[in-house]
C-alpha positions as MATLAB code, in Angstrom:
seq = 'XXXXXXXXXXXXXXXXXXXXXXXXXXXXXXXXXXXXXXXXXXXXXXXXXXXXXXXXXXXXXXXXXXXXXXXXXXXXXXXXXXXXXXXXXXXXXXXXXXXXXXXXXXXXXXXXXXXXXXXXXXXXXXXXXXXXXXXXXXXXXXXXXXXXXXXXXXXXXXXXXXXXXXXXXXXXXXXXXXXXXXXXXXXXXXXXXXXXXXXXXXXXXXXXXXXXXXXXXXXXXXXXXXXXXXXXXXXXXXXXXXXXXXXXXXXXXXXXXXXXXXXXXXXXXXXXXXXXXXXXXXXXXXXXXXXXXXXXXXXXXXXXXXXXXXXXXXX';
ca = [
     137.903 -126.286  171.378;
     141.785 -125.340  171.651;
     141.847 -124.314  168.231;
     139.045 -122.121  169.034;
     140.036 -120.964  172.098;
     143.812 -120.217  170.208;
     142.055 -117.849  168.154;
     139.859 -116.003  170.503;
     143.125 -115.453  172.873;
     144.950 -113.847  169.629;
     142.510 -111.559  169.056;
     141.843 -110.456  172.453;
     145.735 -109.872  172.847;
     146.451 -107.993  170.065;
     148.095 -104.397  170.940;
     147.049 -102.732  168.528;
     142.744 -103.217  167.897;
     140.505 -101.064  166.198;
     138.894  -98.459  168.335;
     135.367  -98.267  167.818;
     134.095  -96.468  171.097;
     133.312  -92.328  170.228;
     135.886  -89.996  168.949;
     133.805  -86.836  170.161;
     131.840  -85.592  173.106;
     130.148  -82.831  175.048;
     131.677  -79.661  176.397;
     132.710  -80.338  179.898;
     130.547  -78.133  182.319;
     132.837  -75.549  184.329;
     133.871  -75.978  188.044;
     132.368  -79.096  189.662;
     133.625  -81.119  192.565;
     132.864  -85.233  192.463;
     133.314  -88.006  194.750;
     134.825  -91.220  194.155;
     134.119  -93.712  196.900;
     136.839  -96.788  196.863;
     135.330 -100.550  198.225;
     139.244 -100.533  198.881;
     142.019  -98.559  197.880;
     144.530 -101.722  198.438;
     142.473 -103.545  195.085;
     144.295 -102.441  192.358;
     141.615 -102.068  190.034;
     139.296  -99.907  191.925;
     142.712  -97.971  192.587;
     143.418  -97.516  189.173;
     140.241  -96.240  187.806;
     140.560  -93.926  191.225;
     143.372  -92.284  189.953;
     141.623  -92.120  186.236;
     139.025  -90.204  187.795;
     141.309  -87.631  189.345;
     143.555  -87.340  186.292;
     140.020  -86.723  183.817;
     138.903  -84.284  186.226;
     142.011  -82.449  186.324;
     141.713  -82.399  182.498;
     139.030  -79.856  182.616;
     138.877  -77.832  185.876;
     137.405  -79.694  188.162;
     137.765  -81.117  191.680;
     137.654  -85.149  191.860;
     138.197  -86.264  195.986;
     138.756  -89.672  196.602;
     137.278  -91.493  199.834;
     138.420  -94.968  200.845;
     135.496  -97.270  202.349;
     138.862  -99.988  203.317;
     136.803 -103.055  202.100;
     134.018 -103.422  204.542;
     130.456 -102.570  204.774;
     130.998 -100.410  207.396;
     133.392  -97.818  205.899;
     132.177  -98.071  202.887;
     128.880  -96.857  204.384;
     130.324  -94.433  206.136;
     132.688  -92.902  203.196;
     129.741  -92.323  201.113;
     128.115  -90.539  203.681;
     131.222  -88.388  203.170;
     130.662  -88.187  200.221;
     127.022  -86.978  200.592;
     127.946  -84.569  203.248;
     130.219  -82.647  200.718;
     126.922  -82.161  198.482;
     129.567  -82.667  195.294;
     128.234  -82.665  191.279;
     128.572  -86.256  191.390;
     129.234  -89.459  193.196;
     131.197  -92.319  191.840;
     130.766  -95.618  193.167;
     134.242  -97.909  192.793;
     133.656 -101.559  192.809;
     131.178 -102.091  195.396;
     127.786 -103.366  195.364;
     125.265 -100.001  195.251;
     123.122 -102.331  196.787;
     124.560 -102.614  200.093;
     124.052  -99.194  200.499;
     120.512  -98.475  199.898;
     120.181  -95.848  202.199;
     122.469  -93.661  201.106;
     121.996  -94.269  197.691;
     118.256  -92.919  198.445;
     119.545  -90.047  200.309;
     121.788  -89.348  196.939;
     119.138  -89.917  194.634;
     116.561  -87.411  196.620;
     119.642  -84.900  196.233;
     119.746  -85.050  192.551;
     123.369  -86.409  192.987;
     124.170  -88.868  190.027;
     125.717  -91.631  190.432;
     127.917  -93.313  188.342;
     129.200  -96.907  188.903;
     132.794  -98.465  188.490;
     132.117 -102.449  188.160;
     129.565 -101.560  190.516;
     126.832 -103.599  188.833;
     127.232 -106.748  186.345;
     126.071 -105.124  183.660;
     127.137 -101.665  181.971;
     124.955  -98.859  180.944;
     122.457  -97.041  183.383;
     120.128  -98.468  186.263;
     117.080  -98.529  187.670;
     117.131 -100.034  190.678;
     119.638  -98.629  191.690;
     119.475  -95.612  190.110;
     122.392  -95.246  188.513;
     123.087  -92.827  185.981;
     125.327  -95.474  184.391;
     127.612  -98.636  185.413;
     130.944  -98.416  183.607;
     132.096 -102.231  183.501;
     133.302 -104.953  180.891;
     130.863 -107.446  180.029;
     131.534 -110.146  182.915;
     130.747 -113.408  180.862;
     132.945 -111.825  178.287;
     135.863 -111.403  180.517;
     135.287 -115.119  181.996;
     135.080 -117.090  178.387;
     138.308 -115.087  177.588;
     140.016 -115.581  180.597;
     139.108 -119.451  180.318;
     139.987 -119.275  176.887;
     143.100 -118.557  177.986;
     144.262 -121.627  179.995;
     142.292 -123.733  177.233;
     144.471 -122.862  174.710;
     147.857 -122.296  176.644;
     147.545 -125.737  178.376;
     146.349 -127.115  175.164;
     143.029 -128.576  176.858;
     144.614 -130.295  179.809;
     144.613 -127.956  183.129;
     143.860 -128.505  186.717;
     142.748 -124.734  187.896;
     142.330 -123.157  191.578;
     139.489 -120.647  190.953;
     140.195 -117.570  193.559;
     137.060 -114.790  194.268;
     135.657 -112.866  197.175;
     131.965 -113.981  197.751;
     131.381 -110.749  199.774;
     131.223 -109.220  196.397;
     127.932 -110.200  194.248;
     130.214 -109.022  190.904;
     133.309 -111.226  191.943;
     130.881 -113.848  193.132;
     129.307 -114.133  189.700;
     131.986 -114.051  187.776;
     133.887 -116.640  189.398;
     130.583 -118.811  188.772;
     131.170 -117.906  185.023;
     134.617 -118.848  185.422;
     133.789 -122.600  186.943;
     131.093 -122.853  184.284;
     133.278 -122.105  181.131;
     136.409 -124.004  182.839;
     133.685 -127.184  182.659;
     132.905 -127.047  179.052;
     135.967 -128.449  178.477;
     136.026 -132.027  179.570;
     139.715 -132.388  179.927;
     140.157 -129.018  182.257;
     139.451 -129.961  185.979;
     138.444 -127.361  188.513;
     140.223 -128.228  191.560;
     139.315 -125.835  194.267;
     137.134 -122.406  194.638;
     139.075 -120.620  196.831;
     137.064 -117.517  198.776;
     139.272 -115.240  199.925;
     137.947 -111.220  200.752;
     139.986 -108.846  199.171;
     141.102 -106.383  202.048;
     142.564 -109.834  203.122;
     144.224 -111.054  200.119;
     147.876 -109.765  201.602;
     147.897 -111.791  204.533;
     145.880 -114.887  203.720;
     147.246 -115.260  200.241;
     150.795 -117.025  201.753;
     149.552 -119.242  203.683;
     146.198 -120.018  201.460;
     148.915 -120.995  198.128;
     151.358 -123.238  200.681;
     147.996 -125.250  201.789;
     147.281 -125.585  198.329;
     150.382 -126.633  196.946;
     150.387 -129.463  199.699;
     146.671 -130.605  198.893;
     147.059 -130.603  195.121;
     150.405 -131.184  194.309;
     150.833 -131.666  190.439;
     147.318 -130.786  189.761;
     147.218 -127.908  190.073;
     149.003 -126.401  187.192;
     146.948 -122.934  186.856;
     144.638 -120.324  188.517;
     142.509 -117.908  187.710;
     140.823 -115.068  189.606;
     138.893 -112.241  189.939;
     141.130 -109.516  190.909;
     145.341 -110.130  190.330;
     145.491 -108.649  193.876;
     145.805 -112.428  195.175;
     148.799 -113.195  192.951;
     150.696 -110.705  194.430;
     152.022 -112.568  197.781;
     151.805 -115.847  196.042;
     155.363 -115.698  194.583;
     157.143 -116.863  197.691;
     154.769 -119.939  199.017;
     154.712 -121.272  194.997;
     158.847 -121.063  195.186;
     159.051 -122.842  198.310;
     157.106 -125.599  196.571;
     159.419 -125.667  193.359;
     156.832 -124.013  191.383;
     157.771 -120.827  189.477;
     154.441 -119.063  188.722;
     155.330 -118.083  185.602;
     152.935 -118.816  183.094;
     151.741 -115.844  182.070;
     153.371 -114.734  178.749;
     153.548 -111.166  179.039;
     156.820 -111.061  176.349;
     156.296 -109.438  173.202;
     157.138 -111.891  170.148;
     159.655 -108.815  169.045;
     161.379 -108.541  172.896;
     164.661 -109.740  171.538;
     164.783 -107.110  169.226;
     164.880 -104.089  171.950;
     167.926 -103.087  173.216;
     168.315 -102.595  177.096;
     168.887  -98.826  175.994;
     165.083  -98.000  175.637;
     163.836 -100.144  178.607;
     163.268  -98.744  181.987;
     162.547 -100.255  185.284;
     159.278  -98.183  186.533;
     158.051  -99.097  190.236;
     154.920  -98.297  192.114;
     154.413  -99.678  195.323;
     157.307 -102.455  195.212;
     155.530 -103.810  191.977;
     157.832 -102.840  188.931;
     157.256 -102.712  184.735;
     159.515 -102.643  181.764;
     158.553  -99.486  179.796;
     160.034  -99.406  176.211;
     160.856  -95.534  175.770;
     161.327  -95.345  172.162;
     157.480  -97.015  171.810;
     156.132  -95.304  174.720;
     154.859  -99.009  175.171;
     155.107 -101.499  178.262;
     156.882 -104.575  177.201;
     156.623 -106.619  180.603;
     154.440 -106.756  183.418;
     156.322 -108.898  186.101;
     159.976 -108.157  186.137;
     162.301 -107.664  189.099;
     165.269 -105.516  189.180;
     168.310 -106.227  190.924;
     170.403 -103.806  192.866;
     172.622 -103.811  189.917;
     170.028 -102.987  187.408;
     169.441 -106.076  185.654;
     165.781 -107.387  184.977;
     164.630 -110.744  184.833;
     161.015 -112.601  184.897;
     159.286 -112.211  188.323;
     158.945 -109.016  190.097;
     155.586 -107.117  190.554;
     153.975 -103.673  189.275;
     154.795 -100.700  190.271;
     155.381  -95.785  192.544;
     156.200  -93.334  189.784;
     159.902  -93.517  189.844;
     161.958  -94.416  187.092;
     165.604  -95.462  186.559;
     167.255  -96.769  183.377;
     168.468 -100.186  183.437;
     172.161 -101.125  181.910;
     170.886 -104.933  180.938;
     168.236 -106.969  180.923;
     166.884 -110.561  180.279;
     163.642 -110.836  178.499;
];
């Protein structure tokens, strides 16, 4: 099963995989305005393909408005009757359950507004009920065996694991079942703990939620897995405390030694930071921290459109 799971993880890692998704399209119709309606803007995910939506529509002419529904039923409800209100071309729905909106979704449907989903549904490709005019998502079971995969073959069959999810969420829900049901094929990786935390609360709970862990499981637990990387975000200071670094996720390159601190930049967005190797136009590291004086070591977070070169670093 490691050996298996060792190959699987290679594959899935590799920078550089065939693309075998279309190389042409349609002509983009002139003009339009569409909607994208955020579950939250604070996931970073549904944030992401947010801002993919605005750049693509930019691309050819048109209008792409954003609304945040700030992670609960009731603004999300409420943003997408924003949404409908502006009569737009189109309505995307980001990473919340169509579902829970029925109404509306009616309403948009009666319209002749199409819908498109973001990880809206678990499966990709349209929908009946709801009618969707497509759900743009990775496989879920796919993501969960590789994810699994993952600790198998980095803990070389022998990992205690903390599974985090939001039950709110039917997706995350699911596919944090997935992920306790391929962590228990392998009889030497225990499942410690599901740990249901809502996303809109992952900031604040997450501190707290790791220290309580830490003092529950102790040795144990020796990796986690989630459904979002939004909960990893706070954890860095509670898993210190405890003597734990939280860094097992190998993000270096096998060439990193061979770069030279010359074509690295620190890039930030919203306190997170990245290494971005210039002279590849590739990112090298997710998870380094800068110092005031410019050096980078393993640690720091994601991160807001400003750049500055660095004069050394530590890979």
């Amino acid at each position: 099963m490691v050996s298996a799971a060792t190959t699987a993880v290679a594959a899935a890692t590799d920078p550089k995989p065939a693309w075998a998704g279309p190389t042409t399209g349609p002509k983009a119709a002139a003009a339009k305005q569409i909607v994208y309606v955020a579950q939250t803007l604070t996931n970073p995910g549904v944030a992401g393909a947010a801002k993919g939506v605005q750049d693509a529509a930019k691309a050819i002419g048109w209008d792409a408005r954003v609304i945040d529904g700030q992670g609960d039923a009731a603004g999300i409800q409420a943003a997408f009757g924003q949404a409908l209100a502006l009569k737009p071309a189109g309505i995307v729905v980001g990473g919340f359950d169509p579902n829970s909106i029925k109404a509306e979704i009616t309403q948009a449907n009666a319209a002749n507004i199409p819908i498109i989903g973001w990880h809206a549904l678990s499966d990709p490709g349209p929908s009946t009920d709801p009618k969707l005019f497509s759900n743009v998502t990775t496989p879920v079971a796919d993501v969960a065996k590789i994810s699994v995969q993952w600790i198998i073959a980095k803990s070389n069959g022998a990992a205690g694991v903390v599974v985090f999810t939001d039950n709110s969420i039917p997706f995350a829900a699911g596919k944090a079942t997935m992920l306790e049901t391929a962590l228990k094929t392998c009889s030497t990786v225990k499942v410690l703990q599901i740990e249901n935390i809502p996303i809109p609360d992952a900031g604040t709970r997450t501190p707290q939620e790791f220290s309580s862990l830490v003092s529950k499981l102790g040795a144990d637990w020796t990796y986690s897995v989630a459904i979002n990387d939004l909960y990893f975000d706070n954890a860095g200071t509670p898993l210190r405390a405890a003597g734990k670094d939280g860094a097992g996720a190998d993000y270096r390159p096998p060439n990193a030694s061979l770069m030279t601190c010359s074509t690295l930049k620190v890039v930030a967005n919203r306190g997170a930071f990245k290494l971005w190797n210039e002279s590849s136009s590739r990112t090298v590291l997710i998870g380094a921290s800068a110092t005031s004086s410019g050096r980078c070591t393993r640690g720091a977070r994601f991160g807001d459109q400003r750049a500055s070169p660095i004069r050394a670093c530590s890979l």
